[in-house]
N, C-alpha and C positions, 0 to 999 in steps of 0.2 A: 911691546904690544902696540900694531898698527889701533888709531883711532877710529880708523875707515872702516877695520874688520870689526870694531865692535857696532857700530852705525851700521853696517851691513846685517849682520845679526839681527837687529831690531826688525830690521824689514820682513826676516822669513817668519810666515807666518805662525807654526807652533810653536818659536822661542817666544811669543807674546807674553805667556803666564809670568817669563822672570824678570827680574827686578835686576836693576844697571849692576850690581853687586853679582848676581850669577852670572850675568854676561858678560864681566870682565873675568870672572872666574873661567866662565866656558871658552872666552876668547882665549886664555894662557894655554888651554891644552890643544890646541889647533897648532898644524904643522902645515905653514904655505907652501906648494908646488906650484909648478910653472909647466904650462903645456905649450907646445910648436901649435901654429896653424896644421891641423891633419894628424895631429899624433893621438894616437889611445890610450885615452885617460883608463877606463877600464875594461876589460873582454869578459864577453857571456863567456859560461862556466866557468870562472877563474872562481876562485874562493872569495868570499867578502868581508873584510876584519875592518872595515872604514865606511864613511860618509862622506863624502863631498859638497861642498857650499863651495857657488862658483860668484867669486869675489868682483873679478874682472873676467870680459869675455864672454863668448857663447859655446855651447856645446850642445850636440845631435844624438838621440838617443836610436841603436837601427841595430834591426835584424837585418844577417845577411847570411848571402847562402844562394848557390846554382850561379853565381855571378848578379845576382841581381841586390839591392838594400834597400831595403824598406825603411823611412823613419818614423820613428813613433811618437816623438817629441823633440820639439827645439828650445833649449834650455839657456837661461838669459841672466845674468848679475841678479845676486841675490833668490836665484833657483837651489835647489839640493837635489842631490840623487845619491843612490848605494844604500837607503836605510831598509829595503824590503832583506837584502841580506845579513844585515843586523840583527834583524826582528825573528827571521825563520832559519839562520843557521845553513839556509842553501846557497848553492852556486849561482853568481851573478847570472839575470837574466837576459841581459842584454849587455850587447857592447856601447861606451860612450865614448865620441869623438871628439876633440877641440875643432870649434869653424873657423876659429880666430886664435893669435896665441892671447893667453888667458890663466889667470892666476886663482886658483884655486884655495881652498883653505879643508882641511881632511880632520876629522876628528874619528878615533879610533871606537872601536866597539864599547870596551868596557867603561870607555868617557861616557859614552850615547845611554846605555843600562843605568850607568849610575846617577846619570840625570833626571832618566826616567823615574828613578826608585826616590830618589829626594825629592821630584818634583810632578808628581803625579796627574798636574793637568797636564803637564809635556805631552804625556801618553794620549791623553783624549785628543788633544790639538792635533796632535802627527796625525791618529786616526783619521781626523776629519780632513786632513790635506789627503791622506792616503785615499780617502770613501769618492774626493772632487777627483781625483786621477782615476780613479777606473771608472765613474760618471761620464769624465769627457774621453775615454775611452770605449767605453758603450757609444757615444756618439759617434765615436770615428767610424765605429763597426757599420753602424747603422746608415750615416753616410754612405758606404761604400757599396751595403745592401740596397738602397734605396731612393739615391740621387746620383742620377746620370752624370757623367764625366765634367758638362761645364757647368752643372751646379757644383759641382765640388772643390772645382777652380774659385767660382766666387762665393762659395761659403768660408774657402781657407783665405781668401783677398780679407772680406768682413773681420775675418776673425782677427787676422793680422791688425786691423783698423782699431779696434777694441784695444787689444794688448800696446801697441806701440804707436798708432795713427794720433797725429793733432788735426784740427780742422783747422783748414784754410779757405777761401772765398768761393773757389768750386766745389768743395767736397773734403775728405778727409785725406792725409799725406802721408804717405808711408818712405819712410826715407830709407835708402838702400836695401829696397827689395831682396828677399831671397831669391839664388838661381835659379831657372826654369827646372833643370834637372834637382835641386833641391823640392822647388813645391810638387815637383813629380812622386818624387821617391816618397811623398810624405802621403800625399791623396791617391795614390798606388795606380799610378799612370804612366806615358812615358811624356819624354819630355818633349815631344815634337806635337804630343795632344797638349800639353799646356801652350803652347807656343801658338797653336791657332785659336784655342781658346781667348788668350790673353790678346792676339789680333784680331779677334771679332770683337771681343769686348770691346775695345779701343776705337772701331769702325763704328761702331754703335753706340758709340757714346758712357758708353757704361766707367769707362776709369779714362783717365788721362795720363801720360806719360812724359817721364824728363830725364830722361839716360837711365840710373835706376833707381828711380824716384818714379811712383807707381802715386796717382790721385785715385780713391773711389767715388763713385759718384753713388746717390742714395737712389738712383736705380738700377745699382746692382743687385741690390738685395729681392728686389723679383726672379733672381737667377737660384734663389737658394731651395725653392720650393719640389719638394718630391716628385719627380716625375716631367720636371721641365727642360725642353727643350730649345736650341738655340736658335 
């Protein structure tokens, strides 16, 4: 038993209720897998008997379909996905990708139940991660309803700032940017409208650039506002 997978553990937020004793418990029944950069960890409608906690690595969560993919999420060490198929007995909703090759850790169905049933804050905890994902889900929506193309560009820069940005002397550093065509597919754009978004911002001050290393500056966040224009 990796010591890393149990330290990882700790991190995801509704294992909090247990105690270093069920975590090592929980970590014995986990089967590591290894994904390629671009391979599919899981496909919409496939059946769902597992969970996934991504150990090492990133992974993209996306509807696709007419030739086009939509992502709905980008998933980072010490993320999870697959528990909504756990819970409801239905067909995966979505397909999930590896960005990166990436080491995964899988626990089965009737591991996840019977965690739940010994440990009944697990349930309320998961709830409350599941209640934050369709919250910032409604945002996405709403976003999409109700701020113009380059607010949505620098709402999704911001947000990136938040999750993974440090400050440095101009502003906040986001290091190895995601693809044009990534933050496309995600703000449901194409990628040559991020591209001139991302070069105005740049002409105007708003972010700085260093190959792909993205600065925001704290006057981007006037870009985020319903209804503004560039």
């Amino acid at each position: 038993m990796r010591t890393e997978n149990i330290e990882m553990l700790r991190k995801v937020g509704f294992l909090a209720p247990l105690e270093n004793e069920q975590l090592q418990r929980l970590a014995a029944l986990l089967v590591e897998k290894y994904f390629r950069r671009d391979s599919i960890v899981v496909k919409a409608d496939d059946p769902g008997d597992s969970m996934y906690f991504i150990a090492l690595g990133q992974a993209k969560v996306v509807l696709a379909g007419g030739g086009r993919e939509v992502i709905l999420a980008t998933l980072r060490a010490g993320d999870f996905f697959g528990e909504m198929s756990l819970l409801d007995g239905r067909l995966r909703s979505a397909t999930v990708i590896a960005i990166e090759d990436s080491r995964m850790l899988v626990l089965q169905r009737n591991s996840l139940l019977e965690l739940v049933r010994s440990t009944p804050e697990i349930a309320l905890a998961l709830l409350a991660e599941m209640s934050a994902r369709l919250r910032r889900a409604d945002e996405a929506i709403a976003n999409l309803a109700l701020v113009d193309v380059y607010g949505r560009v620098a709402r999704y820069l911001i947000d990136q700032a938040k999750r993974e940005g440090r400050p440095v002397a101009e502003g906040i550093l986001i290091r190895s940017r995601p693809t044009q065509q990534h933050i496309a597919s995600t703000i449901g754009t194409s990628r040559e409208t991020v591209s001139r978004a991302l070069s105005d911002f740049k002409r105007r001050g708003l972010v700085l650039t260093r190959g792909r290393d993205i600065i925001v500056q704290p006057s981007l966040y006037q870009e985020v506002a319903p209804g503004s224009t560039p």
